[in-house]
N, C-alpha and C positions, 0 to 999 in steps of 0.2 A: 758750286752745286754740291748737296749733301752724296755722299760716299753711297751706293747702295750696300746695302747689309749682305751678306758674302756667307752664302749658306755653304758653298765651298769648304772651308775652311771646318764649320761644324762637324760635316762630311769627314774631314778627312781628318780629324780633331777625333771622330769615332774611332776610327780604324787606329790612332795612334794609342788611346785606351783599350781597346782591344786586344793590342801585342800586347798588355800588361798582365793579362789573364795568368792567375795565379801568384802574381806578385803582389799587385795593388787590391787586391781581392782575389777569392778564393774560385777555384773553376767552377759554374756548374751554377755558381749564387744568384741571387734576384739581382746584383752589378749587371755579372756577366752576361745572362738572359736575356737582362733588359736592353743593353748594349747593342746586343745579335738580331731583339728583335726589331729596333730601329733602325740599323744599317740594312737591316732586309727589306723593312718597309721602305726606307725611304729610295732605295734601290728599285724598287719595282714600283713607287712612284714617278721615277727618271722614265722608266722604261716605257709607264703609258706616256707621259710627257713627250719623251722623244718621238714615238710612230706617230702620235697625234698634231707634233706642232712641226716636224723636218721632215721634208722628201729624204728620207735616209739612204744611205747606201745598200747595194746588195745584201753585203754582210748582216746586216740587222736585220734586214727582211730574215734571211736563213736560220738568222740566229732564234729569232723572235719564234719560230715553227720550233727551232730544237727544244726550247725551254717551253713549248707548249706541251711538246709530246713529254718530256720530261714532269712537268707539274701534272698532266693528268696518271701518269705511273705512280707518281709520290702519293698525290692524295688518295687514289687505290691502296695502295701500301697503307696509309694512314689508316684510313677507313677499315683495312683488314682486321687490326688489332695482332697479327699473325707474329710471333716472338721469332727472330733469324738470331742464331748464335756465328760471330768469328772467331770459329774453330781457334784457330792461332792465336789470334787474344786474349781467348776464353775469356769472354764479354760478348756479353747479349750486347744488338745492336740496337738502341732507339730507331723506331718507326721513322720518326720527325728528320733522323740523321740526315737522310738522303735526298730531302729534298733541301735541306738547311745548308748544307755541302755543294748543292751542287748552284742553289741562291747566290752565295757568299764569292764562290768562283767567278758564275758570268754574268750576274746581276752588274757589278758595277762600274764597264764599259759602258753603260748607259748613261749612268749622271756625270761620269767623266765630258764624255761628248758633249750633254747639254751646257755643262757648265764651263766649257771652251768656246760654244756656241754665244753664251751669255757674253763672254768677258768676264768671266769669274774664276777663272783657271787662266792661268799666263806662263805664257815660257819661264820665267823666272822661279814661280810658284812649284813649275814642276820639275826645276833645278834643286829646290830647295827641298822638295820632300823627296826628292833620291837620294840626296848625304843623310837623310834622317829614317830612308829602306833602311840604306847601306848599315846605319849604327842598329836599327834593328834585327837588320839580319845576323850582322857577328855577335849581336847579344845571345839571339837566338841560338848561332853554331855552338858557342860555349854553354848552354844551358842545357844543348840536346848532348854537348858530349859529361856534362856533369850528370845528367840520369844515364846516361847509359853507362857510366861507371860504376855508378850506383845498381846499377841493374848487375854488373858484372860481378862485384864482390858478394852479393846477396845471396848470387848462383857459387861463389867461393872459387872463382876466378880470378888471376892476378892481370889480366888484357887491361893496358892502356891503350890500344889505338881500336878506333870502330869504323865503320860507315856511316857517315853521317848524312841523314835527308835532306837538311839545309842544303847542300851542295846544290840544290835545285835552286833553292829561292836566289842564290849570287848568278845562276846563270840568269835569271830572269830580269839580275838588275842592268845587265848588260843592253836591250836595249835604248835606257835614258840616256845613256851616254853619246847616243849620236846629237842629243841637243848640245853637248858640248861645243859643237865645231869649230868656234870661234877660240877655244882655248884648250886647242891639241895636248896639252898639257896634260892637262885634268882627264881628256879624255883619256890616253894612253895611260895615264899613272890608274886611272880607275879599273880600267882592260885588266892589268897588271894585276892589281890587287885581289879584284872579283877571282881571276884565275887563280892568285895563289889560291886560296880560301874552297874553291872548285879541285882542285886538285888533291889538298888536303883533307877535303871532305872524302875521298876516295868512292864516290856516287856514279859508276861506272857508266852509267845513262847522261849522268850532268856532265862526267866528265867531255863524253861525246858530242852535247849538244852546247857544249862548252866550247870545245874546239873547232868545231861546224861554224858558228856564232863568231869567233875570233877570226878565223879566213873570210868569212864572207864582208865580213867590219873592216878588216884590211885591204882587204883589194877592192872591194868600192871605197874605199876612204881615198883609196892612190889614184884610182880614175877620175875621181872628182874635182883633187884640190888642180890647182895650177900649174904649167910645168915648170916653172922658177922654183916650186915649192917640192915638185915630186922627190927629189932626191933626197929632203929632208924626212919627207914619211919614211920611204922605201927606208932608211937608217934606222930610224924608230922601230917601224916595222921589225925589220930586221932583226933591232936589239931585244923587240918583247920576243919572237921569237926563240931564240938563245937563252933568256933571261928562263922561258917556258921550260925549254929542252935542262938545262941543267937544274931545273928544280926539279923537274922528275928524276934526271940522276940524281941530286943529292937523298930525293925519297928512294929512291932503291939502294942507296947504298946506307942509311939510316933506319930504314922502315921495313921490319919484318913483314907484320901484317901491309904494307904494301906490296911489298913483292908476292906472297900470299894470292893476292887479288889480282897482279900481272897473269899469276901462273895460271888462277882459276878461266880468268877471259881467255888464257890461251888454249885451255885446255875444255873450252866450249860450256865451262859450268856457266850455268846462269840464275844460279840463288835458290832453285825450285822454280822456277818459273815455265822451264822447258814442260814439265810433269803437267801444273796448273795449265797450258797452252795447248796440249795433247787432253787433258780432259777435256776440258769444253770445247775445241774445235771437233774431237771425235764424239761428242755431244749432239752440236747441233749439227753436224752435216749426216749424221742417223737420226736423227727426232723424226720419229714416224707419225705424229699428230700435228694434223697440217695446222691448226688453229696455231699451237704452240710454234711450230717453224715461222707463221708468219708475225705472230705480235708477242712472241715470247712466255718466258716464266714469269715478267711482270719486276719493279723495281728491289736489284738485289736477289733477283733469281740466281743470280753466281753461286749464294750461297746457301740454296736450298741444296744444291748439284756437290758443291766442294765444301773444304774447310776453309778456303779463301776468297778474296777476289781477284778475278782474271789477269790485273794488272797487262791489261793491254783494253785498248777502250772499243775496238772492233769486234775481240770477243764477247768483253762484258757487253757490249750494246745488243750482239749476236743472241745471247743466252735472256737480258732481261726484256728488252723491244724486240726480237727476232728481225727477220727482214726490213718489216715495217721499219722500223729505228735503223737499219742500216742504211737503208734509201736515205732518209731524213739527215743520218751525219756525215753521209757523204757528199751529198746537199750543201751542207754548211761547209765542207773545206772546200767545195772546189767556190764556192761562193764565195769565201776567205781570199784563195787565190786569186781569184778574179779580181775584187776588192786591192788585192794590191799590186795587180799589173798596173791598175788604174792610176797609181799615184808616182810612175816612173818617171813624169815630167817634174816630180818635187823630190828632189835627190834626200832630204831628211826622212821623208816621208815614207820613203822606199825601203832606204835601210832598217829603218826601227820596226816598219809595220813586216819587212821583211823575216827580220831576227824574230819577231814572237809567233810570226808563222810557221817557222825553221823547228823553233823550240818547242813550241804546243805538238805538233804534229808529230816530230819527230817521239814525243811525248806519248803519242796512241799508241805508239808502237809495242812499247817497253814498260809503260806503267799507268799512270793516269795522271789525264789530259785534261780533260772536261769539267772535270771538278778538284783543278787546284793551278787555277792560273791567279798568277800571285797579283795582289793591289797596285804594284808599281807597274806591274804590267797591262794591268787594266788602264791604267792612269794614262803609259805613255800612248795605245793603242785608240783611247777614247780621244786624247790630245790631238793625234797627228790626224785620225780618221776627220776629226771635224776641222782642222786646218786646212788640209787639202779638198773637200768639201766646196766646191765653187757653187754648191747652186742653193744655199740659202746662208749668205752673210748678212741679212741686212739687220736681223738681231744684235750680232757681234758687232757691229759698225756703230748700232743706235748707242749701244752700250758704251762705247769707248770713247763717243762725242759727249 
């Protein structure tokens, strides 16, 4: 029987030219453009494809209202013409950004799902493009710390160490690694690695939702396996733990700007953020025009009000959707939650859709959530959600006869 044609693969052949942006072509060029606007499209053709052809789960139902309420604020925005500068960047923001940001983020839990649904996405498949995150991401870490060096001597700065944001995207590679289970190995040795990388990045958010992630991975990992086998984890365990512990000792006693960042956490700084978080909550909880308390200042109203954004997603939702949008995301977590009590009887299912719950959310809190959940996390989420899925396989079945 002829092979069917694996648009999978195209899919995820985008996103791998994508990372390339700026290397293999220049940012910004008719490549790259064109690149964004096909993975967008074909993104939100998954998306009608999915509500139309699968009784889907809660979660997409929630989801599907958040990205509506979201696309009708964009294309207002659009339609404005209205120029928002960030202040802090000192860069006008493109109109288009916001909605293309926020596309890019949750669009692609959709063709994930269908094409698990298909048989076109296979555990194997999605073994193989998390070693080829992972090399993207450490490409990544090193590229973000060569401009910010660059950034630093330009300012006539002699700083080698920085903060790096990658630290986010190794947390997010952590939940693939529960497909590993059959090769404890790989999976601990990856634990390990993602953490160094996490740690080094000095990303005090990642570092958090990094080690939240690490205990919850452990001790369901220990409840699950066998008890012939428990002693074997609980060692490993054990070792990565130690392994953790003295890396952060070797960084405090090698790393100025580590310790820097110890002090600052201890001593309650938090980057400007605390300031950004007192504006706009002491914002909206005085907005004396009811229209505006209910539906907001409209997409990126942050930063009509500030020089920045909120970096917390309950604010910014609070200032640009007003109530309205907060009804609506909160909607969608507890719908998220719900979505993954559901999958308690499939132990894979639980931990992974677990971990990007942990991490998203914990994510609203401290920076932004909603619009930068990273592709491998799309990938694991759309995977496991349609695996555990009992009530339309028979696609998936026809497919694989």
């Amino acid at each position: 029987m002829k092979s069917k044609f694996n648009i999978c693969h195209i899919y995820l052949f985008i996103i791998l030219l994508s990372a390339f942006n700026g290397t293999l072509y220049a940012p910004g060029d008719f490549i790259a453009q064109g690149l964004q606007l096909v993975f967008i499209l074909m993104s939100l053709y998954y998306a009608f494809y999915a509500n139309l052809k699968y009784q889907l789960p809660v979660y997409f139902k929630a989801l599907d209202v958040l990205l509506i309420m979201f696309t009708i604020y964009g294309m207002l925005l659009v339609m404005s013409g209205e120029k928002l500068m960030l202040q802090k960047a000192f860069r006008e923001v493109s109109n288009t950004e916001y909605l293309k940001t926020i596309y890019n983020s949750l669009l692609p839990v959709y063709p994930f799902y269908v094409f698990t649904k298909q048989g076109l996405l296979k555990e194997s498949a999605v073994k193989l493009w998390f070693f080829i995150f992972l090399v993207l991401a450490i490409r990544s870490f090193y590229k973000s710390q060569d401009r910010l060096l660059e950034a630093a001597l330009s300012r006539g700065s002699m700083a080698e160490e920085f903060t790096n944001n990658v630290g986010y995207t190794f947390v997010a590679l952590l939940p693939a690694l529960v497909l590993f289970n059959k090769k404890p190995i790989i999976q601990y040795f990856g634990l390990a690695f993602c953490a160094y990388f996490i740690v080094i990045a000095m990303k005090r958010g990642a570092v958090l939702c990094g080690l939240i992630c690490l205990l919850w991975f452990l001790i369901n990992n220990y409840k699950k396996v066998p008890k012939k086998r428990k002693w074997i984890v609980a060692v490993v365990s054990l070792g990565l733990i130690v392994a953790s512990i003295y890396l952060v000792k070797y960084m405090m006693d090698t790393s100025a700007y580590f310790r820097y960042r110890i002090a600052e956490t201890e001593a309650g700084n938090s980057s400007g953020r605390d300031n950004l978080y007192n504006t706009f909550y002491y914002h909206f909880i005085h907005e004396d025009n009811p229209l505006r308390l209910l539906l907001g200042y409209g997409a990126n109203g942050t930063l009509r009000i500030s020089y920045n954004y909120a970096h917390n997603d309950w604010l910014e939702i609070a200032i640009n959707q007003g109530l309205f949008g907060l009804v609506i995301y909160l909607a969608y977590w507890i719908c998220f939650y719900a979505t993954w009590r559901k999958t308690k009887q499939h132990p894979q299912a639980f931990m992974a859709i677990g971990m990007i719950f942990i991490i998203y959310f914990l994510c609203t809190l401290f920076s932004m959530s909603y619009n930068s959940v990273s592709r491998c996390a799309a990938m694991v989420l759309g995977y496991y959600l349609a695996i555990h899925d009992k009530g339309n396989y028979s696609e998936t079945v026809l497919v694989n006869q």
